[in-house]
N, CA, C and O atoms as CSV, one atom per row, in Angstrom:
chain,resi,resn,atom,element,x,y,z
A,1,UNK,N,N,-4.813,-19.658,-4.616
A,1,UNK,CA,C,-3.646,-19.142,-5.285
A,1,UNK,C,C,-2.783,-18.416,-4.261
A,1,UNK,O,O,-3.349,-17.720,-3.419
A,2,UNK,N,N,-1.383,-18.531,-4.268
A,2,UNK,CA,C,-0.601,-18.088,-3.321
A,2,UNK,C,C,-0.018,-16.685,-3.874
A,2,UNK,O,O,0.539,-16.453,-4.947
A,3,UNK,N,N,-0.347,-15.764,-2.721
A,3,UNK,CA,C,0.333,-14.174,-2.927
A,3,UNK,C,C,1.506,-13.876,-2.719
A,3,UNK,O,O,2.041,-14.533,-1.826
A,4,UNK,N,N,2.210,-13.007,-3.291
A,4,UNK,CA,C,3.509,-12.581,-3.339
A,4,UNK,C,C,3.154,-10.981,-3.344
A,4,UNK,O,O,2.302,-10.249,-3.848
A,5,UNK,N,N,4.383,-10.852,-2.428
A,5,UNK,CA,C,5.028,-9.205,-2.293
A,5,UNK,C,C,5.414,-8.642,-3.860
A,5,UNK,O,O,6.020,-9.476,-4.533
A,6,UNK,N,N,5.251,-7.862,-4.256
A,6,UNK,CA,C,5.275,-7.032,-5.820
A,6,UNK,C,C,7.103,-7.626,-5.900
A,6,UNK,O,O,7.710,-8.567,-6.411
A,7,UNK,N,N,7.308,-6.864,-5.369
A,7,UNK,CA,C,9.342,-6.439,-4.892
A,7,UNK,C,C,9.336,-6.804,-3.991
A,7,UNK,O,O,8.424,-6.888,-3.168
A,8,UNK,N,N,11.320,-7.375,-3.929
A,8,UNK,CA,C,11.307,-8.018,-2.607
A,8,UNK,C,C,12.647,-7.249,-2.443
A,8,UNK,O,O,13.310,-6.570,-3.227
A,9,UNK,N,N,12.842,-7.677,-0.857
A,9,UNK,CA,C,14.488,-7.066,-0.227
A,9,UNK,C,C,14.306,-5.567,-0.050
A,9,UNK,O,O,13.767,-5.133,0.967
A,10,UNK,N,N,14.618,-4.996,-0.738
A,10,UNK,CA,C,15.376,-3.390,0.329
A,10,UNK,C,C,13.834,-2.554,-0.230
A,10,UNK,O,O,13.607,-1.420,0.192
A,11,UNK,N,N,12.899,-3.207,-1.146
A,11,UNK,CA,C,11.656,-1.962,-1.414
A,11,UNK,C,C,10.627,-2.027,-0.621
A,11,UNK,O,O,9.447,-2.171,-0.941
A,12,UNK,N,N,11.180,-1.896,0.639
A,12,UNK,CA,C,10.091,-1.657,1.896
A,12,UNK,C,C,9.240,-0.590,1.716
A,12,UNK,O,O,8.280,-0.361,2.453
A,13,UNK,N,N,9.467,-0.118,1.033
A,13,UNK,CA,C,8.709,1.483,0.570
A,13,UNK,C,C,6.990,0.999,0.678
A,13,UNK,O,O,6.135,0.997,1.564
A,14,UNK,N,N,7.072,0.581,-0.868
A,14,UNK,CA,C,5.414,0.269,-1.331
A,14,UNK,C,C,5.125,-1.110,-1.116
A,14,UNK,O,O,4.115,-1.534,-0.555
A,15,UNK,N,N,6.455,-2.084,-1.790
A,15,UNK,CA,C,5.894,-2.994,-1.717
A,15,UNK,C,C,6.246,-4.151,-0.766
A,15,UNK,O,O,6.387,-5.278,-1.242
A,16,UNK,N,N,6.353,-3.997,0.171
A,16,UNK,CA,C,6.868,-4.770,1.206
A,16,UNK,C,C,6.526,-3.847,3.061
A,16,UNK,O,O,7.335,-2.986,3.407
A,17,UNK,N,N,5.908,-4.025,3.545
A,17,UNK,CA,C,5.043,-3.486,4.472
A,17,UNK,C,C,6.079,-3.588,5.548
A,17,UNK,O,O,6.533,-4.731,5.607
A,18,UNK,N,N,6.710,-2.580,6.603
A,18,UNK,CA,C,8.012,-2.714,7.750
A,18,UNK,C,C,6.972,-2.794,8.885
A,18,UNK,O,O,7.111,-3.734,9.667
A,19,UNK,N,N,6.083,-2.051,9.059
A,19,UNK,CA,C,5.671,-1.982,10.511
A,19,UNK,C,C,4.356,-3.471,10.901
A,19,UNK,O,O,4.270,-4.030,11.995
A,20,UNK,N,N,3.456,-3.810,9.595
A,20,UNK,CA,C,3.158,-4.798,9.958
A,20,UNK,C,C,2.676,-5.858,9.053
A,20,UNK,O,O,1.577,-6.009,8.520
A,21,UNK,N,N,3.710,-6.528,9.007
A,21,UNK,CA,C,4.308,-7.433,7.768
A,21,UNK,C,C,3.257,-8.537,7.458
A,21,UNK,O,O,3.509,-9.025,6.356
A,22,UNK,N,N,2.332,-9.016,7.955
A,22,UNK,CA,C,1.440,-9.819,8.102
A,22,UNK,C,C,0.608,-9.755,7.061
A,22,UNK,O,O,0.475,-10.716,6.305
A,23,UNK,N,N,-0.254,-8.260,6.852
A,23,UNK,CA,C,-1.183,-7.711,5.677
A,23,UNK,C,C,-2.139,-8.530,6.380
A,23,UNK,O,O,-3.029,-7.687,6.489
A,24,UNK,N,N,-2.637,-9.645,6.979
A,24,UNK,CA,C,-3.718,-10.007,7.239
A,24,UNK,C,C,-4.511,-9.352,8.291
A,24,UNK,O,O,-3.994,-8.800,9.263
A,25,UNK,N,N,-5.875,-9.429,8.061
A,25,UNK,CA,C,-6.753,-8.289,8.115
A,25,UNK,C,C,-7.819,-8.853,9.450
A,25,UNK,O,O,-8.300,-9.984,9.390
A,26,UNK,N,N,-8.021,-8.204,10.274
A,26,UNK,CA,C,-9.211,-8.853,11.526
A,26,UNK,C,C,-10.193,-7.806,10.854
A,26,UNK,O,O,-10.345,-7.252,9.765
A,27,UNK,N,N,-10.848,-7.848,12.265
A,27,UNK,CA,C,-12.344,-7.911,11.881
A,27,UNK,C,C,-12.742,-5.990,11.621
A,27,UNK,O,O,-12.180,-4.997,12.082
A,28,UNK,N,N,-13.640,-6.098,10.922
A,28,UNK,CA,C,-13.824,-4.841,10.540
A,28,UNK,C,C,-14.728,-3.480,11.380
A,28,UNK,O,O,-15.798,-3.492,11.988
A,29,UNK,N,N,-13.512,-2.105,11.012
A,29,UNK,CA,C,-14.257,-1.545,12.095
A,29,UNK,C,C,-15.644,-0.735,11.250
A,29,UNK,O,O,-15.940,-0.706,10.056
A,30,UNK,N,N,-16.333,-0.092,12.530
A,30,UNK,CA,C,-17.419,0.558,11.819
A,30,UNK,C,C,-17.409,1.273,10.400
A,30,UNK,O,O,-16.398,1.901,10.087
A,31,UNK,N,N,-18.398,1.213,9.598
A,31,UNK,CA,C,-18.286,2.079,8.521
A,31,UNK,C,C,-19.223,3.451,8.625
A,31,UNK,O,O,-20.245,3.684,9.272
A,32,UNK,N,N,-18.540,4.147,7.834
A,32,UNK,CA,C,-17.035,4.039,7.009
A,32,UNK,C,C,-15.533,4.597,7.825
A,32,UNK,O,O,-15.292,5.535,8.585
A,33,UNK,N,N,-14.912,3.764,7.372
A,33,UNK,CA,C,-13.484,4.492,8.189
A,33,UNK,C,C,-13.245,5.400,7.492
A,33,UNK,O,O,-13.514,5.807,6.361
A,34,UNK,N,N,-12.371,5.823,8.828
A,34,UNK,CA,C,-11.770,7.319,9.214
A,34,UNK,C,C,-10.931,7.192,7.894
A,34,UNK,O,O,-11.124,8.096,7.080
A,35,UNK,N,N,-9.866,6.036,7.487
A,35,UNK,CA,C,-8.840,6.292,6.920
A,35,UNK,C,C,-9.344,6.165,5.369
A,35,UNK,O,O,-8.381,6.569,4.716
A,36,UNK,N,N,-10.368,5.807,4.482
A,36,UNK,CA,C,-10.737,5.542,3.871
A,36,UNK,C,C,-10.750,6.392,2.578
A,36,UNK,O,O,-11.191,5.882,1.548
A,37,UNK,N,N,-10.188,7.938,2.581
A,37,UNK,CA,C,-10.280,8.958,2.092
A,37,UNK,C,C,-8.786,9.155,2.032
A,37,UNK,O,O,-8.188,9.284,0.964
A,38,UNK,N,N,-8.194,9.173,3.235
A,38,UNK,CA,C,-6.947,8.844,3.254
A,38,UNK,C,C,-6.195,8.217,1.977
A,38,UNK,O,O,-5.540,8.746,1.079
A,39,UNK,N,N,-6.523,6.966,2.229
A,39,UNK,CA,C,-6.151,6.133,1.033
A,39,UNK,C,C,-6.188,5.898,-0.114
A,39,UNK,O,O,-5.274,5.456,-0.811
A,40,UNK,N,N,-7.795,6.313,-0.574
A,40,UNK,CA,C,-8.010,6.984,-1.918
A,40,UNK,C,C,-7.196,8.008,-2.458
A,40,UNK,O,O,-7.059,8.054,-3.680
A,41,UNK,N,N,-6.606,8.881,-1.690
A,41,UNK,CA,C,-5.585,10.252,-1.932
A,41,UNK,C,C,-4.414,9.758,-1.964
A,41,UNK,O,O,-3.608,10.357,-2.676
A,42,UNK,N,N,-3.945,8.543,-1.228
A,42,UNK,CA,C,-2.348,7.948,-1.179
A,42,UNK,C,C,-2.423,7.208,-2.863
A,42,UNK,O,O,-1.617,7.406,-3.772
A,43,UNK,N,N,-3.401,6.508,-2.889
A,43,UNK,CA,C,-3.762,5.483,-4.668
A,43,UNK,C,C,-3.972,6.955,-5.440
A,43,UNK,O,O,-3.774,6.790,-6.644
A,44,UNK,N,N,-4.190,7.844,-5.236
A,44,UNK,CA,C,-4.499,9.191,-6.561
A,44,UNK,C,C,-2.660,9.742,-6.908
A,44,UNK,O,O,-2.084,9.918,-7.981
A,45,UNK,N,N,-2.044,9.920,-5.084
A,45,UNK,CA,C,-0.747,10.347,-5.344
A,45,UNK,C,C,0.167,9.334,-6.142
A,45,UNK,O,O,1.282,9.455,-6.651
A,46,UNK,N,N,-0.550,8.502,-6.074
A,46,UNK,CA,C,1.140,6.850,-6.343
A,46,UNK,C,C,0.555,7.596,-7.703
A,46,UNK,O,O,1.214,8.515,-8.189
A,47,UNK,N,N,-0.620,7.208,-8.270
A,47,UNK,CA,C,-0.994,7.013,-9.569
A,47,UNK,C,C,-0.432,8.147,-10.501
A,47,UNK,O,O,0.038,7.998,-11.629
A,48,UNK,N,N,-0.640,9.794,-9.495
A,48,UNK,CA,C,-0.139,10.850,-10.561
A,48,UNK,C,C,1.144,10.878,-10.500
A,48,UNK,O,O,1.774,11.782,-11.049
A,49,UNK,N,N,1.806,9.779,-9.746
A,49,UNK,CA,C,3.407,10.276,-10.226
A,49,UNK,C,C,3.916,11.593,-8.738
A,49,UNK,O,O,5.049,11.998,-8.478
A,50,UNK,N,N,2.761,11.906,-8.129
A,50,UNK,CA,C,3.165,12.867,-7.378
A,50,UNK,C,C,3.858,12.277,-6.030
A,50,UNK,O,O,3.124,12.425,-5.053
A,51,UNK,N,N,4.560,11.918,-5.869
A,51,UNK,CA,C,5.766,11.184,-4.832
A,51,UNK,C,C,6.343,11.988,-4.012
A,51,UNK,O,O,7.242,11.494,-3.333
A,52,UNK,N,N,6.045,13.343,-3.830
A,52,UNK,CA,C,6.280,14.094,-2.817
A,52,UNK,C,C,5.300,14.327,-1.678
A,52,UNK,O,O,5.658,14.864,-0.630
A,53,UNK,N,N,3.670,13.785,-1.969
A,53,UNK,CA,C,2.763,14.149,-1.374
A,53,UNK,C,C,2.684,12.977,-0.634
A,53,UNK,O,O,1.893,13.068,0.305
A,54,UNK,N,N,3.290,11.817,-0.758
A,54,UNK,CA,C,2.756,10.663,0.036
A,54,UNK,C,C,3.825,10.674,1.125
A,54,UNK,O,O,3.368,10.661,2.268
A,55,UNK,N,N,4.910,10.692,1.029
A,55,UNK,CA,C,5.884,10.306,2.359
A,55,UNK,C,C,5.502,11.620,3.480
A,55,UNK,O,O,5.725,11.312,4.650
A,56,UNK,N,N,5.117,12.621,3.327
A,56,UNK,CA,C,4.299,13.568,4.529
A,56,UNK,C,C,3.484,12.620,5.031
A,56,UNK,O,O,3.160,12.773,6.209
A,57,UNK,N,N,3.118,11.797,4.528
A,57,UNK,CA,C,1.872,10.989,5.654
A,57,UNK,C,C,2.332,9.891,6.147
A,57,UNK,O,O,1.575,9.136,6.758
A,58,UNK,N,N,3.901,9.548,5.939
A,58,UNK,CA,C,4.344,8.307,6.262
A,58,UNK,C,C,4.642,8.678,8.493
A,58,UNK,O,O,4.511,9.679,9.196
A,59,UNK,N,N,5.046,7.274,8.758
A,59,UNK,CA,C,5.179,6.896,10.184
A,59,UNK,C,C,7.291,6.908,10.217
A,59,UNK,O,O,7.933,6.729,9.183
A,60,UNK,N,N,7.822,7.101,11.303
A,60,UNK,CA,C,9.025,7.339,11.264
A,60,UNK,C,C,9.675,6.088,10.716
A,60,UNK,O,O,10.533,6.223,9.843
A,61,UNK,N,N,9.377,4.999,11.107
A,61,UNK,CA,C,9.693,3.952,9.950
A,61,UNK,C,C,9.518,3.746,8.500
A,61,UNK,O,O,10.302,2.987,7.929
A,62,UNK,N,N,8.796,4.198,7.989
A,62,UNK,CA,C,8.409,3.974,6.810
A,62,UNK,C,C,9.477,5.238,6.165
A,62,UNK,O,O,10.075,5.022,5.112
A,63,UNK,N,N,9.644,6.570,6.915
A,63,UNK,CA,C,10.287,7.377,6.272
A,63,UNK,C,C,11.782,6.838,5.943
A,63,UNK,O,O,12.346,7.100,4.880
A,64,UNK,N,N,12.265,6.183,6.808
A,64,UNK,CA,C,13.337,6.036,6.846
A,64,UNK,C,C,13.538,4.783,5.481
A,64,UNK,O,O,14.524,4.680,4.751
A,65,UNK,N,N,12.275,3.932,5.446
A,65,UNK,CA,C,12.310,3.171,4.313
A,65,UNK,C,C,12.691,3.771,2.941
A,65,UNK,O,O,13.621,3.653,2.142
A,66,UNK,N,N,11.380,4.568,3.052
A,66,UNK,CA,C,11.812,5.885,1.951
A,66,UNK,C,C,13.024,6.481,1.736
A,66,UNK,O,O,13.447,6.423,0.582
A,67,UNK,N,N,13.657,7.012,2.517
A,67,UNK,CA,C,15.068,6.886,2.581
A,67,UNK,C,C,15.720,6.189,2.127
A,67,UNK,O,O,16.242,6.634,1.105
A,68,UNK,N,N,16.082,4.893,2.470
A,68,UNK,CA,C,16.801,3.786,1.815
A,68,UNK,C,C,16.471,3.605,0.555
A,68,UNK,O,O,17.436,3.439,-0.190
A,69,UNK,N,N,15.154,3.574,-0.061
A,69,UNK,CA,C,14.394,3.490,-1.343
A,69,UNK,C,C,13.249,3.921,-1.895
A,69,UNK,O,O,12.099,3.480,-1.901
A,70,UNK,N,N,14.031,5.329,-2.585
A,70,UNK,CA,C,12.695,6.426,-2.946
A,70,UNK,C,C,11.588,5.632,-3.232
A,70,UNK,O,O,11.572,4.524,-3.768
A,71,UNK,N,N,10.494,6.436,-2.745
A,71,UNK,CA,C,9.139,6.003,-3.096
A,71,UNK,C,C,8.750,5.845,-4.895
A,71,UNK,O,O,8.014,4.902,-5.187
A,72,UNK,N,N,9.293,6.847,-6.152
A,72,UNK,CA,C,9.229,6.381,-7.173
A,72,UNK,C,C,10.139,4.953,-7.621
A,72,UNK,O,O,9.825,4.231,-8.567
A,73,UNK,N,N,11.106,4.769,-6.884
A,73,UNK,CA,C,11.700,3.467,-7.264
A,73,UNK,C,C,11.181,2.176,-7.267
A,73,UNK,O,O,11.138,1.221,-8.043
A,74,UNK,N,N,10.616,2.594,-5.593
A,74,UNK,CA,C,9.206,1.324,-4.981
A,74,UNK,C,C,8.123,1.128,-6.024
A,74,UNK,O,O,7.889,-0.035,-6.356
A,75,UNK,N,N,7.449,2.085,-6.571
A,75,UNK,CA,C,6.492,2.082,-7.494
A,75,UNK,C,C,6.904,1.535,-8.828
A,75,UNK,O,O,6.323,0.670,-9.483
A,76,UNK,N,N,7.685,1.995,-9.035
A,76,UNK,CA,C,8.529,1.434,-10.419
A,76,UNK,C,C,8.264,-0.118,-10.713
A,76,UNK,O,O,7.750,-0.790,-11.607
A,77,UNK,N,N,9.125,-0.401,-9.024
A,77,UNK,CA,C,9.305,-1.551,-8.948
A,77,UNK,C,C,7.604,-3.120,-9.263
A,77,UNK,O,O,7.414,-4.166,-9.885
A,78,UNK,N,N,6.774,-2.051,-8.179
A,78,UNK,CA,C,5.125,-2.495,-7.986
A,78,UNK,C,C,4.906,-2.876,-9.834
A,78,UNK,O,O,4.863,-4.031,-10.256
A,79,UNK,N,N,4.813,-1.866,-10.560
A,79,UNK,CA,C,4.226,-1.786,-11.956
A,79,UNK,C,C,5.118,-2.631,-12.960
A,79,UNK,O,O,4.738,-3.058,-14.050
A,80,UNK,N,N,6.668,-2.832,-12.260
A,80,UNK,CA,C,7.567,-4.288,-13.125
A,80,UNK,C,C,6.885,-5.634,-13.108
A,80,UNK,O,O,6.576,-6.443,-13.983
A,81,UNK,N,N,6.746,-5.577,-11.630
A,81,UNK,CA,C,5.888,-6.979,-11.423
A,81,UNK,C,C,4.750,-7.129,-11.643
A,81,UNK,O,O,4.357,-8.294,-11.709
A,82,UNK,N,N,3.769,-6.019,-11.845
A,82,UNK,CA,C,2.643,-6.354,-11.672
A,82,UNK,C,C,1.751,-5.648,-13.203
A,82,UNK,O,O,0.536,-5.755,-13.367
A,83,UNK,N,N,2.558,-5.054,-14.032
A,83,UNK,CA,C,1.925,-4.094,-15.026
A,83,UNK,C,C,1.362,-2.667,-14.609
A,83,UNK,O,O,0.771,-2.368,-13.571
A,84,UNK,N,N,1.654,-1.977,-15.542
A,84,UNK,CA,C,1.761,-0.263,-15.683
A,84,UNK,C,C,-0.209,-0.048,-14.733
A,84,UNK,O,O,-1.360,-0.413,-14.970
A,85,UNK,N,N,0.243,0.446,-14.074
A,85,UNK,CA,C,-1.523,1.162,-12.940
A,85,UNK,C,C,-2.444,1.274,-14.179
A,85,UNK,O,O,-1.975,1.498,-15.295
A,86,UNK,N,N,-3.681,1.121,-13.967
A,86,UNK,CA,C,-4.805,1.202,-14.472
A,86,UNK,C,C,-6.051,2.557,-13.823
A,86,UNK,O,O,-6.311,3.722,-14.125
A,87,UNK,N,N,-6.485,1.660,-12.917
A,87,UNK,CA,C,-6.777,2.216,-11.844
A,87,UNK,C,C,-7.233,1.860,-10.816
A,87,UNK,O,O,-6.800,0.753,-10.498
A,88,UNK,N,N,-8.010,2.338,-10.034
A,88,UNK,CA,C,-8.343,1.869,-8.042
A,88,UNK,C,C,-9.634,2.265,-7.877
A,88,UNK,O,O,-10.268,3.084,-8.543
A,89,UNK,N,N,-10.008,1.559,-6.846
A,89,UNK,CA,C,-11.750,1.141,-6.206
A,89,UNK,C,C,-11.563,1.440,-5.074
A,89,UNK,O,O,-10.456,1.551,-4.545
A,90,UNK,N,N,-13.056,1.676,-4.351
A,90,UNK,CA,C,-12.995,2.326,-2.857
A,90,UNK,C,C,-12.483,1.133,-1.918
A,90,UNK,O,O,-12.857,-0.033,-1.797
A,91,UNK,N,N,-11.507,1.866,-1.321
A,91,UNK,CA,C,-11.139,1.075,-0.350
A,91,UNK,C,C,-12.149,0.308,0.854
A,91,UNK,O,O,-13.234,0.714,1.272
A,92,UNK,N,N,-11.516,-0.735,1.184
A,92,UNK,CA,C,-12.517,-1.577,2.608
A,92,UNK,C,C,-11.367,-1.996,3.645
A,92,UNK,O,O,-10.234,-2.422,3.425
A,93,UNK,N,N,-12.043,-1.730,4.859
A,93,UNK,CA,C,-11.036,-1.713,5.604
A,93,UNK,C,C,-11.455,-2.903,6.317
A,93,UNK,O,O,-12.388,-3.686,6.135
A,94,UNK,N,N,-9.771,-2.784,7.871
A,94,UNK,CA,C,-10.348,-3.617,8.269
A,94,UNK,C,C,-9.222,-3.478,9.346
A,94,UNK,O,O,-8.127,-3.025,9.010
A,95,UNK,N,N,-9.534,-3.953,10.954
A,95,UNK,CA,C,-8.326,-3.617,12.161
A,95,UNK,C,C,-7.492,-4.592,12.184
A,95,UNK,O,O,-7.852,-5.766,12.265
A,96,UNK,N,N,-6.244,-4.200,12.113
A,96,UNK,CA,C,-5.478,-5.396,12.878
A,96,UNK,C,C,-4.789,-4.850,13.977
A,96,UNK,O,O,-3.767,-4.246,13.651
A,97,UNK,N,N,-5.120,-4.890,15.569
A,97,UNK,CA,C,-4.442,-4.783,16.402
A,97,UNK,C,C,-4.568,-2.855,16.651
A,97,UNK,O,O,-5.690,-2.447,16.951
A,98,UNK,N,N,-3.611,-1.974,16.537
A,98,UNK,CA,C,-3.695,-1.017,16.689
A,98,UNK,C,C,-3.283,-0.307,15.199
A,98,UNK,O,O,-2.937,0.864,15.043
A,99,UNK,N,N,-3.421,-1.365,14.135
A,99,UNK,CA,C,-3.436,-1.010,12.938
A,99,UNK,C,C,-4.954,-0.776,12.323
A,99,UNK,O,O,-5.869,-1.260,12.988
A,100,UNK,N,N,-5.324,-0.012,11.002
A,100,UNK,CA,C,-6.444,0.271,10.011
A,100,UNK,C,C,-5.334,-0.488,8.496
A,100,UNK,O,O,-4.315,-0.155,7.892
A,101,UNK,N,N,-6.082,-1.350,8.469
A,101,UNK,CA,C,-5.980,-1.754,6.732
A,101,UNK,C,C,-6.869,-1.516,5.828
A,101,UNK,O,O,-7.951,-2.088,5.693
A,102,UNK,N,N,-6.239,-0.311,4.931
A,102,UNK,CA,C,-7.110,-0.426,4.059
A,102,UNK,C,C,-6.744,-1.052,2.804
A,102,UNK,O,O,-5.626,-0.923,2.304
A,103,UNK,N,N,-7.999,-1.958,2.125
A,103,UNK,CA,C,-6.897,-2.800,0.884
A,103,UNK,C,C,-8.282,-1.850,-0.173
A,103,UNK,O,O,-9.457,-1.505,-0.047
A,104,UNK,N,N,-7.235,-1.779,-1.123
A,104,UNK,CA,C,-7.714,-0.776,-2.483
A,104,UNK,C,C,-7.595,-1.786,-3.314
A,104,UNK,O,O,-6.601,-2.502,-3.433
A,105,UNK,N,N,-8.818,-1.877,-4.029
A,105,UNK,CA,C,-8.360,-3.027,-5.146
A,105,UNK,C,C,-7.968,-2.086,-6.367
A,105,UNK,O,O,-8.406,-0.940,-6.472
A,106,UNK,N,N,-7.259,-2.570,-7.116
A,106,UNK,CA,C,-6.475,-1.861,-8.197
A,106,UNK,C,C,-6.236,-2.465,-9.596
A,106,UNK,O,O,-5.601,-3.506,-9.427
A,107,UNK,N,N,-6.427,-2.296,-10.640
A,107,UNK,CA,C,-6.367,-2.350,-11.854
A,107,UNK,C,C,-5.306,-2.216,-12.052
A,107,UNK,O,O,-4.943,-1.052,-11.885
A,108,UNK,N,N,-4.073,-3.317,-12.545
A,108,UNK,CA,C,-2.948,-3.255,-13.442
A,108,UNK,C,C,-3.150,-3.934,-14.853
A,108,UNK,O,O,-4.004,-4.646,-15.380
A,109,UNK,N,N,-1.915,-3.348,-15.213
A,109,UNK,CA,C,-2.076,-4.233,-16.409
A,109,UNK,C,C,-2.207,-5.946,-16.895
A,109,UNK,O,O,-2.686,-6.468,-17.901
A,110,UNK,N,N,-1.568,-6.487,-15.715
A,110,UNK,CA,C,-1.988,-7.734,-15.467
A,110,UNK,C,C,-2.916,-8.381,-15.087
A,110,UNK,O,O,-3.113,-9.549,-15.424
A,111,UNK,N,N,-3.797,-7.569,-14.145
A,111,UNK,CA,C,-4.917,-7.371,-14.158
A,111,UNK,C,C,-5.335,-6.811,-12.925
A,111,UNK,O,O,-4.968,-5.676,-12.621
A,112,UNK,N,N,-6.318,-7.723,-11.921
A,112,UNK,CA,C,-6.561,-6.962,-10.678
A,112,UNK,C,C,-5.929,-7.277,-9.452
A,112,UNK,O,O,-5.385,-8.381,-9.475
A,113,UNK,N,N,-5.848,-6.759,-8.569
A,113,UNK,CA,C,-5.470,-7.047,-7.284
A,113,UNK,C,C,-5.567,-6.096,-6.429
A,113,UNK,O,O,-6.502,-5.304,-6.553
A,114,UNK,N,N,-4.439,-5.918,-5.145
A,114,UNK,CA,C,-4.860,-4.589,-4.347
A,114,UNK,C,C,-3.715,-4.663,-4.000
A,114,UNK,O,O,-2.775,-5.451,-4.109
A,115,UNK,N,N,-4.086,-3.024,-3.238
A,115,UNK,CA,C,-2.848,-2.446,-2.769
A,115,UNK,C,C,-3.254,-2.639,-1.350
A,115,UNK,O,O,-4.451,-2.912,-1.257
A,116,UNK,N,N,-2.608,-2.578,-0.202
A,116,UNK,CA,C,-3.093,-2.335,1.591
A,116,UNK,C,C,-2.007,-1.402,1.791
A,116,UNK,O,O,-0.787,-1.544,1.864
A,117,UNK,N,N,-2.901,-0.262,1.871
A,117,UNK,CA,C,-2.301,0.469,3.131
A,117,UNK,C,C,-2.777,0.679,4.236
A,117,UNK,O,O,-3.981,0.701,4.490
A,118,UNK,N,N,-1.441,0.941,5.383
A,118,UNK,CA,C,-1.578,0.422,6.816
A,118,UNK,C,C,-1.474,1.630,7.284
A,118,UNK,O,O,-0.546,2.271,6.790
A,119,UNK,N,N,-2.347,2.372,8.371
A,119,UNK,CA,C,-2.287,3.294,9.096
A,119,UNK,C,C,-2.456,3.000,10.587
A,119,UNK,O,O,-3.267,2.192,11.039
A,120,UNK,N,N,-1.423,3.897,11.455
A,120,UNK,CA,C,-1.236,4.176,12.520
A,120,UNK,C,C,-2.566,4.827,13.091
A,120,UNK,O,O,-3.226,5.711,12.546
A,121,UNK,N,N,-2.780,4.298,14.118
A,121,UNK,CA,C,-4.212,5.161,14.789
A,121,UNK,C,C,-4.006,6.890,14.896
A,121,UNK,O,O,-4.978,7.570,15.224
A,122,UNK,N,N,-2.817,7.473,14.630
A,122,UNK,CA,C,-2.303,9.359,14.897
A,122,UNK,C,C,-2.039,9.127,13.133
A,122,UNK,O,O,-0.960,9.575,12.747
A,123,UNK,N,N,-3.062,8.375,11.892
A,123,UNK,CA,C,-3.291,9.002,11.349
A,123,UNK,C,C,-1.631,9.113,10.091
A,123,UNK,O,O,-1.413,9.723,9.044
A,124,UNK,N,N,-0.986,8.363,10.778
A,124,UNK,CA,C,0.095,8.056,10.022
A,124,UNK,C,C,0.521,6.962,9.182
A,124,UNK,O,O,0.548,5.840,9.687
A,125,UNK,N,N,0.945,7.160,7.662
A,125,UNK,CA,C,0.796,5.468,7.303
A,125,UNK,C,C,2.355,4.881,7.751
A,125,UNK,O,O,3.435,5.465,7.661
A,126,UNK,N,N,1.990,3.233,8.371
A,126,UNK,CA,C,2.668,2.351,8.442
A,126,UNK,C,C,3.353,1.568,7.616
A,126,UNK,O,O,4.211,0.787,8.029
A,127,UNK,N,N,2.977,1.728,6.117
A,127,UNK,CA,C,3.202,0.467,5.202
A,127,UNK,C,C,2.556,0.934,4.117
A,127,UNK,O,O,1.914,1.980,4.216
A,128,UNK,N,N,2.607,0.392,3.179
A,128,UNK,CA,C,2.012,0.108,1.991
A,128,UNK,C,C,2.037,-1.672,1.419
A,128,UNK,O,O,2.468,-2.460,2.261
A,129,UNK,N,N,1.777,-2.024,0.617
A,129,UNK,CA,C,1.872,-3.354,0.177
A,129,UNK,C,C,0.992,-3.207,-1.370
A,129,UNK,O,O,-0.171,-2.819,-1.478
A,130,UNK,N,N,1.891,-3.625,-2.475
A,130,UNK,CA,C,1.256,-4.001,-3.447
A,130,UNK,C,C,1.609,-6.000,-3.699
A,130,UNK,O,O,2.522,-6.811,-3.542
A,131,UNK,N,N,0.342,-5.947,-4.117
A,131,UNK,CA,C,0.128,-7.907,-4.166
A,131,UNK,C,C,0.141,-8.291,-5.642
A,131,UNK,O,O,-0.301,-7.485,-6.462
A,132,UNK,N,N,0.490,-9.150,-5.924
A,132,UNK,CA,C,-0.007,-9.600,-7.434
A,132,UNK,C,C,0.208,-11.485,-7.432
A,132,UNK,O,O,0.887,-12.296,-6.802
A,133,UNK,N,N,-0.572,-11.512,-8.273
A,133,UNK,CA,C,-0.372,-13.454,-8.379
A,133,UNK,C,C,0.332,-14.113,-9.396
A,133,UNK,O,O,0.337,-14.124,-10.627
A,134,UNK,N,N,0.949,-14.679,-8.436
A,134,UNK,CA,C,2.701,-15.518,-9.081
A,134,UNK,C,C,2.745,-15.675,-10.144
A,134,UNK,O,O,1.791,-16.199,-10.720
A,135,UNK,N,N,3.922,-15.263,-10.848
A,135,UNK,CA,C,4.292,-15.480,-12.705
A,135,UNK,C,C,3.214,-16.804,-12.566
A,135,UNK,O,O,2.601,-17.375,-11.664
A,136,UNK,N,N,3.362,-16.906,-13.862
A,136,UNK,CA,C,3.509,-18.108,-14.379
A,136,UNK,C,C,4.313,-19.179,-15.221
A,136,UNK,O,O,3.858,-20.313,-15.371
């Protein structure tokens, strides 16, 4: 089955990843990652609505995404396409390059899928990405 970006065009925020657009995942580093806690707290902030606590952890690109398109808009957008959050599972990671992916699988109303968020090795996120599988 072929994946699609939640939102497309200017919601680089959540659902459309700026720094590394790929989402595909190499090989995995030791467990458990560093960022893994991280991410569980970024899926707790999207989920409570609290949208002030996540762009502090963003990378200077991503802020500026944010900028262009608040982070509640991005989310908005994630839960149009994909149904209202449910909830999220421990993340599993995995390196790409001088990236940490972590993909969170997540409960929508449509049903399951995941979120990846991308962190910078200083601990900063790169991206976000919510996925869901094509209308029908």
């Amino acid at each position: 089955m072929r994946r699609w970006a939640a939102a497309l065009g200017p919601l680089a925020v959540v659902c459309l990843l700026t720094a590394c657009s790929s989402g595909a995942a190499g090989t995995s580093p030791p467990s458990p990652s560093p960022f893994a806690s991280q991410a569980d707290q970024v899926m707790a902030d999207l989920a409570a609505g609290n949208f002030t606590a996540v762009p502090g952890k963003f990378d200077p690109a991503m802020i500026q995404a944010n900028q262009a398109v608040p982070l509640p808009k991005a989310w908005a957008a994630c839960q149009d396409a994909l149904g209202t959050y449910r909830s999220h599972g421990t993340p599993t990671s995995a390196r790409n390059a001088q990236f940490d992916l972590e993909q969170v699988p997540v409960t929508w109303a449509n049903g399951p899928d995941t979120v990846t968020i991308t962190f910078n090795l200083n601990d900063t996120v790169a991206g976000l990405h919510c996925y869901g599988a094509p209308p029908s």
